[in-house]
PyMOL CGO cylinders between C-alpha atoms (Angstrom):
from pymol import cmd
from pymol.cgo import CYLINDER

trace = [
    CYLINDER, -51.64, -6.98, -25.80, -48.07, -6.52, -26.38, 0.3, 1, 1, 1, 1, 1, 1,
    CYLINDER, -48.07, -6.52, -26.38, -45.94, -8.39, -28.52, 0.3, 1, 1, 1, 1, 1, 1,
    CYLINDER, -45.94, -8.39, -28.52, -42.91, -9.36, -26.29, 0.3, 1, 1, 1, 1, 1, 1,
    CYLINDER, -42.91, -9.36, -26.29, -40.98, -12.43, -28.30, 0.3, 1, 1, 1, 1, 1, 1,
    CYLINDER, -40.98, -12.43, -28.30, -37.87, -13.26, -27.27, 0.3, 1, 1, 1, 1, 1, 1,
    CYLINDER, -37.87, -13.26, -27.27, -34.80, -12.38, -29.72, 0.3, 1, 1, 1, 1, 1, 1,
    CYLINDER, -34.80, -12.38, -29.72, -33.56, -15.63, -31.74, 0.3, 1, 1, 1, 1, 1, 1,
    CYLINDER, -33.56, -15.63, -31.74, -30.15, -16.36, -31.58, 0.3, 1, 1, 1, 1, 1, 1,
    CYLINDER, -30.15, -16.36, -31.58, -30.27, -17.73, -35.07, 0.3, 1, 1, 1, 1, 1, 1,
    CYLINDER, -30.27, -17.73, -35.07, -31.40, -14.37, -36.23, 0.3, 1, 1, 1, 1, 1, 1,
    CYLINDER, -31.40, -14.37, -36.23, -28.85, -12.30, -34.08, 0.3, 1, 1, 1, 1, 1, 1,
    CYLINDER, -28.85, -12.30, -34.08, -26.35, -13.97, -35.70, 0.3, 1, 1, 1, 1, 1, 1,
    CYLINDER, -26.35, -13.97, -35.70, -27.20, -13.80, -39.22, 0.3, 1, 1, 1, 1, 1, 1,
    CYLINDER, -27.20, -13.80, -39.22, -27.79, -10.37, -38.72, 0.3, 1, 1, 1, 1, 1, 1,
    CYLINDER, -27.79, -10.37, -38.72, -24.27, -9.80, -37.26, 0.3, 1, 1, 1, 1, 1, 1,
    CYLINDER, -24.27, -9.80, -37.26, -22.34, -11.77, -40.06, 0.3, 1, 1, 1, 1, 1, 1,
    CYLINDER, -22.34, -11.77, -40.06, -24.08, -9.41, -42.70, 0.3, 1, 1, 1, 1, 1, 1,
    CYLINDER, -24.08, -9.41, -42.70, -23.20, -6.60, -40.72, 0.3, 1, 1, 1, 1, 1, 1,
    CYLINDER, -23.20, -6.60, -40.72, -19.38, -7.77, -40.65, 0.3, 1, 1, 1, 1, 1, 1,
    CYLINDER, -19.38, -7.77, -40.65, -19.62, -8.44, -44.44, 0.3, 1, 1, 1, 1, 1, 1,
    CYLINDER, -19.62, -8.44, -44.44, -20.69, -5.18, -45.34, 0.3, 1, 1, 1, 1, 1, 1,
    CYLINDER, -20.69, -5.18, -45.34, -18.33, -3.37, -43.02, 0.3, 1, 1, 1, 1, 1, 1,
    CYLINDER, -18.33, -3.37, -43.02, -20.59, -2.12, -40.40, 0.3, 1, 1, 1, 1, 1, 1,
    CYLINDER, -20.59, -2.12, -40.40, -19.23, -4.11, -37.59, 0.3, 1, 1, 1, 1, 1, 1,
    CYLINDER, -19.23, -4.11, -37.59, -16.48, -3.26, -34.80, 0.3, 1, 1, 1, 1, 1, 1,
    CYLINDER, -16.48, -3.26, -34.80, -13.82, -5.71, -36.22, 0.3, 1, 1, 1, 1, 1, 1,
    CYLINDER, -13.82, -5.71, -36.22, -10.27, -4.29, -36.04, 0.3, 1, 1, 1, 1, 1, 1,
    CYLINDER, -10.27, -4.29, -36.04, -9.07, -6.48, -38.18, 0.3, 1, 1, 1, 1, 1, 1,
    CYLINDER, -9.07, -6.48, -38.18, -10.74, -6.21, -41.07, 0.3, 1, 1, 1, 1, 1, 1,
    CYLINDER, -10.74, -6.21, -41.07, -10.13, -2.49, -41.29, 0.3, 1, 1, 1, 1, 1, 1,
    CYLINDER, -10.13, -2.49, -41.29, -6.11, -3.03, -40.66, 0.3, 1, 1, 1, 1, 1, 1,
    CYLINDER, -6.11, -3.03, -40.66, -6.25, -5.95, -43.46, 0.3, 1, 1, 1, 1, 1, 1,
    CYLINDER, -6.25, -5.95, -43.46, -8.46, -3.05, -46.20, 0.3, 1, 1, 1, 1, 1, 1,
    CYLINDER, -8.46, -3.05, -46.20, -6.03, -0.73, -44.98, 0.3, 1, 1, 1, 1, 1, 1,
    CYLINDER, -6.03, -0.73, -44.98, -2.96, -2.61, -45.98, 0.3, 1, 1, 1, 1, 1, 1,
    CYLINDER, -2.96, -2.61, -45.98, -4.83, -4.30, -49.12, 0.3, 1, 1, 1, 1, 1, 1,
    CYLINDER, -4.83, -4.30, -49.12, -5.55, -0.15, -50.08, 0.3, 1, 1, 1, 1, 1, 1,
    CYLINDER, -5.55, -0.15, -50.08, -1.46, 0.55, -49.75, 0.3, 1, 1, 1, 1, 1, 1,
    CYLINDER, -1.46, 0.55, -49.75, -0.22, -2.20, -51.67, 0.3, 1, 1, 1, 1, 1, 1,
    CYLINDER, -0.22, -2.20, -51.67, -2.32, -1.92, -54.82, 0.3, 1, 1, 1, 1, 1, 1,
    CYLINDER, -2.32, -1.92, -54.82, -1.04, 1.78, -54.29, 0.3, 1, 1, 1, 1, 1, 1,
    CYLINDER, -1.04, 1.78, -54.29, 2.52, 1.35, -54.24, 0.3, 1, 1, 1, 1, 1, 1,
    CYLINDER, 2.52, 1.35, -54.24, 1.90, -1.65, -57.05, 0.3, 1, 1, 1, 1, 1, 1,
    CYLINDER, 1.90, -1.65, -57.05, 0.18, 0.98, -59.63, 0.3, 1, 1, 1, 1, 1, 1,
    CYLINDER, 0.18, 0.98, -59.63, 2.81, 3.12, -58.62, 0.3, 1, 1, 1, 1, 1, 1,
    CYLINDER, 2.81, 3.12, -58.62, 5.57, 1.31, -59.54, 0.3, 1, 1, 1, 1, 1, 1,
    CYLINDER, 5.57, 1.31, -59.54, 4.29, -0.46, -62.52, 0.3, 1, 1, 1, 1, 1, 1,
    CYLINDER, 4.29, -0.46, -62.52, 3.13, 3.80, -63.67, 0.3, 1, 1, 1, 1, 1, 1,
    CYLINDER, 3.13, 3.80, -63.67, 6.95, 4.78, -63.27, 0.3, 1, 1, 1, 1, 1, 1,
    CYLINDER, 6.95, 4.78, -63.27, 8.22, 1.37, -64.89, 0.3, 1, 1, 1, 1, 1, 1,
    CYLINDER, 8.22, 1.37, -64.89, 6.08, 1.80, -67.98, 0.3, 1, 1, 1, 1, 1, 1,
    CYLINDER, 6.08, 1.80, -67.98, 7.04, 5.50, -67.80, 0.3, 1, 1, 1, 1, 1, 1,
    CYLINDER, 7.04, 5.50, -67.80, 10.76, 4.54, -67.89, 0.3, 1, 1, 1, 1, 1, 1,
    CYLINDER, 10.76, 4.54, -67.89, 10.60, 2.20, -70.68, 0.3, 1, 1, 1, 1, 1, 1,
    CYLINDER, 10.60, 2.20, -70.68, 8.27, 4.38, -73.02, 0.3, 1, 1, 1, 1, 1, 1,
    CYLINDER, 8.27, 4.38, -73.02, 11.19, 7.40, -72.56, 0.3, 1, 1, 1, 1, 1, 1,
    CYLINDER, 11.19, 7.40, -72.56, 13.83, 5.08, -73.12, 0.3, 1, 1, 1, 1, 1, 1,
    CYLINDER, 13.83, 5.08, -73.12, 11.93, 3.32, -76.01, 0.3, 1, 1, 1, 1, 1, 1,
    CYLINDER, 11.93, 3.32, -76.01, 11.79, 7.52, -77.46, 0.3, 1, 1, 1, 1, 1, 1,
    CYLINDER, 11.79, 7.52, -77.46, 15.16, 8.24, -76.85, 0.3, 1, 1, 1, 1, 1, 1,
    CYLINDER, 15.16, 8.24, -76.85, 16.53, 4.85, -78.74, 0.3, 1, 1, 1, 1, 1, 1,
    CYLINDER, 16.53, 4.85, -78.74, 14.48, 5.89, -81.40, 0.3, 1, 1, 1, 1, 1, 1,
    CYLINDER, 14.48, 5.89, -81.40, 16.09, 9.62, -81.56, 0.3, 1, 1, 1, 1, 1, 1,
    CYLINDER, 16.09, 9.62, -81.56, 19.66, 8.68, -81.44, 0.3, 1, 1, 1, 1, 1, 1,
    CYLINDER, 19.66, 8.68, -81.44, 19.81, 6.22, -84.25, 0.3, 1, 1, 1, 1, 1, 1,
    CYLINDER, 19.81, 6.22, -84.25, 23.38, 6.75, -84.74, 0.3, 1, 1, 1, 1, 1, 1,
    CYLINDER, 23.38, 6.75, -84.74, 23.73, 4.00, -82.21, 0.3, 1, 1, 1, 1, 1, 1,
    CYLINDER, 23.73, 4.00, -82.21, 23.52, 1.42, -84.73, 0.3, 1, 1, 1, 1, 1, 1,
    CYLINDER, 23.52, 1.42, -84.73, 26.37, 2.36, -86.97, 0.3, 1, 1, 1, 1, 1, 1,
    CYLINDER, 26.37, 2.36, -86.97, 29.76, 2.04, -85.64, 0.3, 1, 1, 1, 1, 1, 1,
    CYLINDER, 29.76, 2.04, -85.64, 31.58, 4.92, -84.32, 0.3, 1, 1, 1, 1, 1, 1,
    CYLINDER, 31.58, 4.92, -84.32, 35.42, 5.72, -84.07, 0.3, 1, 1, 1, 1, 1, 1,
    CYLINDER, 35.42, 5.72, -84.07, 36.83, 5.77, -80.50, 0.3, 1, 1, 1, 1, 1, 1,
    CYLINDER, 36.83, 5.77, -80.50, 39.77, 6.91, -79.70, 0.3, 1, 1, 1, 1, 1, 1,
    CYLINDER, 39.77, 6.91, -79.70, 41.61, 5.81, -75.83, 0.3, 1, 1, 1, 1, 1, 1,
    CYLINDER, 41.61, 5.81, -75.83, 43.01, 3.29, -73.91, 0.3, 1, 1, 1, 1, 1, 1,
    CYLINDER, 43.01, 3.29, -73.91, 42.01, -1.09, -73.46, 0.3, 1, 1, 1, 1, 1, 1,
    CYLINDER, 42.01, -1.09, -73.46, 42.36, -2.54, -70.29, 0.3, 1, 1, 1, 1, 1, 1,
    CYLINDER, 42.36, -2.54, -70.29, 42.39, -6.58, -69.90, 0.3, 1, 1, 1, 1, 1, 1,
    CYLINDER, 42.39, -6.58, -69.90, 42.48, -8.01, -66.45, 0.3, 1, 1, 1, 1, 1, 1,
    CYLINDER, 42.48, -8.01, -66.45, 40.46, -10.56, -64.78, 0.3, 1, 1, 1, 1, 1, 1,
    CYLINDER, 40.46, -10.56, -64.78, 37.79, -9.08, -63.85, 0.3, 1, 1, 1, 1, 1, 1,
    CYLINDER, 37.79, -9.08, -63.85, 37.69, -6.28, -66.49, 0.3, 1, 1, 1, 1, 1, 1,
    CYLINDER, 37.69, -6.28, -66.49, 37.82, -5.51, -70.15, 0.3, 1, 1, 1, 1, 1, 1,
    CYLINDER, 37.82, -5.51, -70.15, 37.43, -2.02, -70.49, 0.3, 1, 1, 1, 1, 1, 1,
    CYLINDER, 37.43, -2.02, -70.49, 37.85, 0.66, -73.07, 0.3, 1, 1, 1, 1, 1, 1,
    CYLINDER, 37.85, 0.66, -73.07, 38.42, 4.39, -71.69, 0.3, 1, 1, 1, 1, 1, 1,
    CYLINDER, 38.42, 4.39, -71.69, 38.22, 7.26, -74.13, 0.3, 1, 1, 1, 1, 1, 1,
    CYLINDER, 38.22, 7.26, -74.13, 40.13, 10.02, -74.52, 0.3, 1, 1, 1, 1, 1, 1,
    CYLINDER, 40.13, 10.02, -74.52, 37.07, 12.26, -72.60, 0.3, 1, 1, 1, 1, 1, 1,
    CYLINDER, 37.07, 12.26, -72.60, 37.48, 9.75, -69.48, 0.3, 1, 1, 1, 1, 1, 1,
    CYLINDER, 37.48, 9.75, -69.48, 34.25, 8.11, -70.76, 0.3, 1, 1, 1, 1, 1, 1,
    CYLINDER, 34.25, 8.11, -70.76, 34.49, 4.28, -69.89, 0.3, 1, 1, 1, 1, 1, 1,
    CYLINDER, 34.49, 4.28, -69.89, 32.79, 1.11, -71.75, 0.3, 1, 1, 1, 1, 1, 1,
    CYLINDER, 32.79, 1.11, -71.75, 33.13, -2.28, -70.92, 0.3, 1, 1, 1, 1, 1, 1,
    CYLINDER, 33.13, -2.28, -70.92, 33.97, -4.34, -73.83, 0.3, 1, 1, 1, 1, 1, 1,
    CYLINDER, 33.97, -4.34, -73.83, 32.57, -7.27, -76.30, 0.3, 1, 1, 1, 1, 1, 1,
    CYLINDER, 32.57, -7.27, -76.30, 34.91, -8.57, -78.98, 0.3, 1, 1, 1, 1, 1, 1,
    CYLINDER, 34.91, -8.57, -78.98, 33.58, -11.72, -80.66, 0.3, 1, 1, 1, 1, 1, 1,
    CYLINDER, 33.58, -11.72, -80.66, 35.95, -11.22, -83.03, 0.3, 1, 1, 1, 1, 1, 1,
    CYLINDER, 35.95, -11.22, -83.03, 39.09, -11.56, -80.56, 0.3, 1, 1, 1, 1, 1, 1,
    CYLINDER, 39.09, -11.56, -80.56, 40.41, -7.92, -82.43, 0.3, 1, 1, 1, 1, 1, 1,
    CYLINDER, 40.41, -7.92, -82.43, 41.95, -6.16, -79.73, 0.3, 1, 1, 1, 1, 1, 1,
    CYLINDER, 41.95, -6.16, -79.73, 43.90, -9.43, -78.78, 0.3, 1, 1, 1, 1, 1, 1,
    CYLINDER, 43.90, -9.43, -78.78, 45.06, -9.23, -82.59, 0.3, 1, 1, 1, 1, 1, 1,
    CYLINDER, 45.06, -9.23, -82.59, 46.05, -5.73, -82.47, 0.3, 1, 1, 1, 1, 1, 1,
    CYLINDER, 46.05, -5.73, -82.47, 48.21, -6.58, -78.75, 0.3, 1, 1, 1, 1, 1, 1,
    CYLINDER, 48.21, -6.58, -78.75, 49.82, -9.72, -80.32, 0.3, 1, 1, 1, 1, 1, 1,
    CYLINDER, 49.82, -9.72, -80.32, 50.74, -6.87, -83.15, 0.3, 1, 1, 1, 1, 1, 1,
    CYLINDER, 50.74, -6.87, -83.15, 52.10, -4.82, -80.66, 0.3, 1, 1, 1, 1, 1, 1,
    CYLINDER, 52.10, -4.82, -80.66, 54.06, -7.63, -78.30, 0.3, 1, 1, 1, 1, 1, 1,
    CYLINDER, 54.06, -7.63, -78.30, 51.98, -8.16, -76.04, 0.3, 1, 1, 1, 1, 1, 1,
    CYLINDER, 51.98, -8.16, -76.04, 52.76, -11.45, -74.97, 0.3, 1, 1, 1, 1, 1, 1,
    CYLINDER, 52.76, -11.45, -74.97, 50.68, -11.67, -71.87, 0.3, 1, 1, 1, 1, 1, 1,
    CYLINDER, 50.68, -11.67, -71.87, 46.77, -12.43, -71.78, 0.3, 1, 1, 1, 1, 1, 1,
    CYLINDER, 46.77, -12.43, -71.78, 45.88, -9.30, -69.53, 0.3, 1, 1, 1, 1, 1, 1,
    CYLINDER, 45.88, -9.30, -69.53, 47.28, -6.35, -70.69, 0.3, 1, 1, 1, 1, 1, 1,
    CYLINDER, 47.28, -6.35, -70.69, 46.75, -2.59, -71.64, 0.3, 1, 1, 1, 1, 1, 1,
    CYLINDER, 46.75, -2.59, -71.64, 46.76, -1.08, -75.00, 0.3, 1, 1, 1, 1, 1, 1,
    CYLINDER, 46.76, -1.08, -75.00, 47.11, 3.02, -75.17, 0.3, 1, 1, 1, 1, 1, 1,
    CYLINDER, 47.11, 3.02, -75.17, 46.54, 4.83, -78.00, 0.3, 1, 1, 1, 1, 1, 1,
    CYLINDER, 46.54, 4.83, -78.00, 44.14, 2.49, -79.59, 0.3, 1, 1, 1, 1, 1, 1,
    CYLINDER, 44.14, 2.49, -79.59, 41.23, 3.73, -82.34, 0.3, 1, 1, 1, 1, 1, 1,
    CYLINDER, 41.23, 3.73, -82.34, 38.47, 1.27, -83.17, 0.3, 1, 1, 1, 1, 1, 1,
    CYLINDER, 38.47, 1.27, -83.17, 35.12, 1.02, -84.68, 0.3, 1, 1, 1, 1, 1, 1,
    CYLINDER, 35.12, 1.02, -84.68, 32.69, 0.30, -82.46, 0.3, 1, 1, 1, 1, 1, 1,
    CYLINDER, 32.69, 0.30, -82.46, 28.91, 0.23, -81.61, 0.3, 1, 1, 1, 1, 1, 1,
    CYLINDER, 28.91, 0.23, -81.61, 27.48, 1.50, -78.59, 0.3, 1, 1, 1, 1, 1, 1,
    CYLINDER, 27.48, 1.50, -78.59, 24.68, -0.15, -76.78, 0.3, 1, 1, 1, 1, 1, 1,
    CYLINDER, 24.68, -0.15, -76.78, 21.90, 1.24, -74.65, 0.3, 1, 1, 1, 1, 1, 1,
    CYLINDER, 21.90, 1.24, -74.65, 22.08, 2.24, -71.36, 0.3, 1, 1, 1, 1, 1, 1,
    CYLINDER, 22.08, 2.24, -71.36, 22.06, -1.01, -69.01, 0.3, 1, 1, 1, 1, 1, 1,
    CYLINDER, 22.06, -1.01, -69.01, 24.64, -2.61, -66.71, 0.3, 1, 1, 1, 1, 1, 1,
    CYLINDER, 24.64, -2.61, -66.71, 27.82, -4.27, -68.32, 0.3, 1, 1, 1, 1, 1, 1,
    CYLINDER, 27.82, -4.27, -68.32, 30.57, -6.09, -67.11, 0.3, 1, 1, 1, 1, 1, 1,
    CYLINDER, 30.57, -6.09, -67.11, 31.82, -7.79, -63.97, 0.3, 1, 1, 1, 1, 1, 1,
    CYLINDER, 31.82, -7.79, -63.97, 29.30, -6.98, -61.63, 0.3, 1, 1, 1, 1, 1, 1,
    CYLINDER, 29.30, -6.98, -61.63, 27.07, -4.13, -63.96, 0.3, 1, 1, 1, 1, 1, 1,
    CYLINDER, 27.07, -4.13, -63.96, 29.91, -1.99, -63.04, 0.3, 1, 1, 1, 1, 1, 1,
    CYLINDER, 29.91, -1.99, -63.04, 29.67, -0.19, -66.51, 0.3, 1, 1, 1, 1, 1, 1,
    CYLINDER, 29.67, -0.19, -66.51, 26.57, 1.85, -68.11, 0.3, 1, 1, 1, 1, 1, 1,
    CYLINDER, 26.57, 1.85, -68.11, 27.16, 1.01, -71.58, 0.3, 1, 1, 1, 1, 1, 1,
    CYLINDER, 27.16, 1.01, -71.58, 29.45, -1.43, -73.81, 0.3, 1, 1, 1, 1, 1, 1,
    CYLINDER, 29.45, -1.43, -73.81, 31.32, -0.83, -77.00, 0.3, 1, 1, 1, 1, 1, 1,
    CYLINDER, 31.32, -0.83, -77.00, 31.05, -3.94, -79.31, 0.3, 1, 1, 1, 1, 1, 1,
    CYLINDER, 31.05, -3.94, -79.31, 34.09, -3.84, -81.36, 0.3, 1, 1, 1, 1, 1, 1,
    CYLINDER, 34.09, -3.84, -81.36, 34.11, -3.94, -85.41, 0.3, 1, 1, 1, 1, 1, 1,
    CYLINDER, 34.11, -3.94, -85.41, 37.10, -3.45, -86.76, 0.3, 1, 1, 1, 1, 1, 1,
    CYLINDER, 37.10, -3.45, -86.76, 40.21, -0.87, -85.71, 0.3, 1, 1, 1, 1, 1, 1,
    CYLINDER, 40.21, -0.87, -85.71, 40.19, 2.56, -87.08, 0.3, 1, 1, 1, 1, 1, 1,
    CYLINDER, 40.19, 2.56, -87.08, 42.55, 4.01, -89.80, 0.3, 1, 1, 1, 1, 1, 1,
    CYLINDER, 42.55, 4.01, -89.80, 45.20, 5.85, -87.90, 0.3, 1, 1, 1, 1, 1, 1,
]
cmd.load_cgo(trace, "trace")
C-alpha cells in the first residue's frame, strides 16, 4: 500500500516563500536589489574612510604649524573690486581678504585713494592666515589673510 497524497497548495506555497526569504529561489530581482544594496554601503564606507582620513591629517597638520595663529608680515599688492578683495604677495601667492577693522581702506584714504575699489602696491601688513578652505567670491581662493594692523616699513 502506497502512500500517494496529493501535494497541498497551502504547503507548496509556504515552502516557496521560505525558500525566497532565505535566498534559494530564482528571483532576479532580489539578487539585482542585494547587489546594488552590497555597492552602496561600499562606496558609503568608502567615502566616509577617506572623509575621516582627510580631516584627521588636516586636524595633524593644524596642530604642526601653529604659527598660524600669530600674525605674520606680508609684503605685496591689495586689490578692491566688486567681486574681489584680494591680497597678492610678493611670491605671487594670493589670499582673499577679511578686514573687520576697515584698515586697508584707512591706509588708501592715506594714500588718496578717493575711490571705493582700488589697488594698493607696496603694502606690508600683519596678518593671520587661515586654514586651507575656499574664500571669497565664489571659493575662488584657498586661504584668507585676516588683517591686524599694517607693518612697520
Amino acid at each position: 500500500m502506497t502512500n500517494n497524497k496529493p501535494a497541498d497548495p497551502v504547503e507548496n506555497g509556504q515552502a516557496n516563500a521560505k525558500s525566497s526569504l532565505t535566498g534559494n529561489g530564482k528571483n532576479p530581482y532580489r539578487r539585482s536589489a542585494l547587489t546594488k544594496l552590497f555597492l552602496i554601503s561600499a562606496v558609503g564606507v568608502g567615502l566616509s574612510l577617506i572623509s575621516s582620513a582627510k580631516l584627521a591629517a588636516t586636524n595633524l597638520a593644524d596642530k604642526k604649524n601653529q604659527d598660524s595663529i600669530k600674525p605674520q608680515i606680508l609684503a605685496g599688492k591689495v586689490t578692491k573690486s566688486l567681486e574681489q578683495f584680494s591680497f597678492t604677495t610678493e611670491q605671487g601667492v594670493q589670499y582673499h581678504i577679511a578686514d573687520p577693522s576697515h584698515i586697508l581702506d584707512d591706509l588708501a584714504k592715506k594714500r588718496g585713494v578717493v575711490d571705493g575699489f582700488y589697488t594698493l602696491n607696496r603694502v606690508r601688513v600683519k596678518a593671520l592666515i587661515s586654514k586651507v578652505g575656499n574664500y571669497g567670491h565664489m571659493g575662488y581662493y584657498e586661504r584668507q589673510v585676516t588683517i591686524v594692523g599694517i607693518a612697520d616699513s
